[in-house]
N, C-alpha and C positions, 0 to 999 in steps of 0.2 A: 362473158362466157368463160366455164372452166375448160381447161384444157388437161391434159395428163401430160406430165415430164418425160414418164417414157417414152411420148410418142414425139418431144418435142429434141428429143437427142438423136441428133443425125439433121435438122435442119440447116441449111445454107446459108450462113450469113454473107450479106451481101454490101459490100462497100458501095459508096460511088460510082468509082469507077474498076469492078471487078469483084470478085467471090474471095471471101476472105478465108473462107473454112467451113467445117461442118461442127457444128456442137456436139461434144465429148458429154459434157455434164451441168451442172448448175450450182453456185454458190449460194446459200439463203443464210438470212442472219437470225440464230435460234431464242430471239428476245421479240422478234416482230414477224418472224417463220414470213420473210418477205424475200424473192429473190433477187439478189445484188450484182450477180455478175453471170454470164456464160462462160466457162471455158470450151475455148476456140481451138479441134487440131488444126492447125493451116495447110497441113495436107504437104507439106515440101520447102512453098514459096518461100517461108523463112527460115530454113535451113530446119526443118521437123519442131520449130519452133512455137508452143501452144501457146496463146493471150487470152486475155478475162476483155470482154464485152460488157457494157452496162446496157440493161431493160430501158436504160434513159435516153440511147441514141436509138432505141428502135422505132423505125416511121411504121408504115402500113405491112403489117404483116400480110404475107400470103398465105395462107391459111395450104389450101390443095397442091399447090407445087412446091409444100415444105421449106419456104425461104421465109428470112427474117431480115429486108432489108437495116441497113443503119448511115443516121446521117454523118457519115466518117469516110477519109480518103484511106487506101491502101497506104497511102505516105504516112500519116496521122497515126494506124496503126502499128506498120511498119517501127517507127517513131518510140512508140508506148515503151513504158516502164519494162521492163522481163521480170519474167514471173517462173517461180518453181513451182507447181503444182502439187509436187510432191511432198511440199512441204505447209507450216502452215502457213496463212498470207498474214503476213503484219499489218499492225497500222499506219508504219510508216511508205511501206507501199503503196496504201490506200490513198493516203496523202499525197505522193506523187502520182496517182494515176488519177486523180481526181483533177491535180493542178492540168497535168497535163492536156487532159480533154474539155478543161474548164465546164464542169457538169457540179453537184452540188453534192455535197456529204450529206449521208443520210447519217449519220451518227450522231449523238449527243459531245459538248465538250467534255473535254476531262475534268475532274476536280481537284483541288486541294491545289497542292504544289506541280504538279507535273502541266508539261505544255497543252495549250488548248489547241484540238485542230486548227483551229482558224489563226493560230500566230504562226509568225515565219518559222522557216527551219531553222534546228539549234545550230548556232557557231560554235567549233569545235573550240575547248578550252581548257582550262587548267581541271575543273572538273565535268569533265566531256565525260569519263569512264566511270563515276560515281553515279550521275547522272545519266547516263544508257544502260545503266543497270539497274535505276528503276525505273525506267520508263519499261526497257525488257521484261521485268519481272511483272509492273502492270500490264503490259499484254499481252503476256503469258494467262494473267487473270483472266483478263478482258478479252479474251477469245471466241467471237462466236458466230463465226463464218463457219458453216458445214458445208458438206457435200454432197446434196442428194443418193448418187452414189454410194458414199459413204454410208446413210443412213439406209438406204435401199436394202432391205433384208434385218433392221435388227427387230428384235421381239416386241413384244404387244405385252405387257403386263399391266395385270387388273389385282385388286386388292386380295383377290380367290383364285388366283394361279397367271400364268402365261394363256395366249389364246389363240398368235398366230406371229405374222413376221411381216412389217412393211414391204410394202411391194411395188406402189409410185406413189407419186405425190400431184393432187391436182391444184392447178395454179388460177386466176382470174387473170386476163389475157389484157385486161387492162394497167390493173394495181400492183400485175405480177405476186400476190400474194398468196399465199399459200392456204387453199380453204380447208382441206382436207390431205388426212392423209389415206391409201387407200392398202387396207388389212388383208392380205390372204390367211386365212383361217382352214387353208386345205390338211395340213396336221391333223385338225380337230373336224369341223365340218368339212367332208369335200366338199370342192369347188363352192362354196361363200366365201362373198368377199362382204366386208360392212367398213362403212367411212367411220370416220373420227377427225373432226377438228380440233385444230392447236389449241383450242380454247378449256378444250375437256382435259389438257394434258396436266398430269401434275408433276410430272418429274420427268427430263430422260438422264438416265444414266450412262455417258459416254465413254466410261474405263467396259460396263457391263456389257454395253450397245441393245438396251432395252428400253423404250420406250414405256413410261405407264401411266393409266389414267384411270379416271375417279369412276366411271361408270364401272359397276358388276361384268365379271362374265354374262349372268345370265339376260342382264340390260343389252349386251352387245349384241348376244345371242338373237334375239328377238327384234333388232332393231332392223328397219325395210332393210334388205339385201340391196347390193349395187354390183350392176354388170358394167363393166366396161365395153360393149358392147351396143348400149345403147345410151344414147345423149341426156347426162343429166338436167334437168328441170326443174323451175321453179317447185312445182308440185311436190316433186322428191325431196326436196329439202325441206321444205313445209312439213310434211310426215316427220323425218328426221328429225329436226329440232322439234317437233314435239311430241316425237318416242322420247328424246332426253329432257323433255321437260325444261327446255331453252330457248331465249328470243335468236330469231333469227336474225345475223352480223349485217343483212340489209335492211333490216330495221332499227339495228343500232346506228346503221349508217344515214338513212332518214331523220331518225331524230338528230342526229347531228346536225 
């Protein structure tokens, strides 16, 4: 089932043994538009102290009383890597927070010369600072952790202008991925909204903060409308993918 992000910020994560916080926002990785982490306020417990959650410890979600259990103790949390939010998360973070909760890297290795996630950490040496400077400078590259947030509100451009401004992102509640994103186009048409999945995307521009993709204005124009207000269904994607003349990603998924 899709879910909307907006409505999934402010959910309860819940430990073991206690509430660990309410979700602030969402990490997704913009090469797989898959999301990787929740960020957590903690609400006090840890001195106003906010943590990333993996979609990997999440058991049985509660869907109506807005909690998201996870198989993790307050101590194990507690515990975790610190994290600046404010900043952007590294890889070598990722690395410790992965060892940490012994959970699996969703990344590819590195190539060429530089370490592979899966070797130990470097021992610091005679060239420790030649070497942290290009592992820095690669992922500086290799950066592509966003932030819903983040991307929540930037523009919608099409080959024949601008057309509106992101405004959630809907997720699949199992794979956590990202099927769509969902367009307010109130600028231009009020109140339509039209989806677009990461699949139609051909660029986003993150210095511009504009999204764009291959279909026409007047393709988007005319494609079924979507209310958030009522439960999307199989039927509505079926129209969907094929207003855009596309197989639909659970029939990719079939044939797999």
């Amino acid at each position: 089932m899709l879910r909307s992000v907006n409505a999934l910020v402010g959910f309860t994560i819940s430990a073991s043994d206690g509430d660990l916080g309410r979700v602030e926002a969402l990490y997704f990785d913009d090469q797989h538009w898959t999301v990787r982490y929740f960020v957590v306020d903690t609400g006090g417990w840890l001195r106003d102290r906010r943590v990333l959650i993996s979609p990997v410890c999440v058991r049985q979600p509660d869907w109506d009383r807005r909690r998201l259990p996870v198989a993790l103790t307050m101590a194990e949390v507690q515990a975790s890597p610190s994290v600046d939010t404010r900043r952007p998360i590294s890889r070598q973070y990722e690395i410790a927070f992965a060892q940490h909760y012994g959970i699996p890297r969703y990344w590819p290795e590195y190539v060429g010369a530089l370490p592979s996630p899966l070797a130990p950490p470097i021992v610091p040496g005679p060239f420790m600072n030649e070497l942290g400077a290009h592992v820095e400078a690669r992922e500086a590259e290799d950066q592509h952790l966003r932030s819903t947030e983040e991307v929540r509100g930037y523009r919608l451009g099409t080959i024949d202008g601008d057309l509106g401004h992101v405004d959630d992102f809907l997720v699949e509640d199992l794979t956590w991925r990202i099927r769509y994103l969902d367009v307010d186009t109130r600028n231009w048409w009020p109140g339509k909204h039209v989806l677009v999945a990461p699949e139609w995307i051909e660029e986003v521009d993150w210095q511009d903060a504009t999204v764009r993709v291959a279909p026409t204005s007047d393709t988007l124009r005319s494609a079924p409308p979507y209310a958030a207000s009522r439960p999307l269904d199989r039927g509505y994607e079926h129209k969907l993918y094929a207003h855009y003349g596309r197989a639909g990603y659970w029939e990719e998924r079939a044939a797999a």
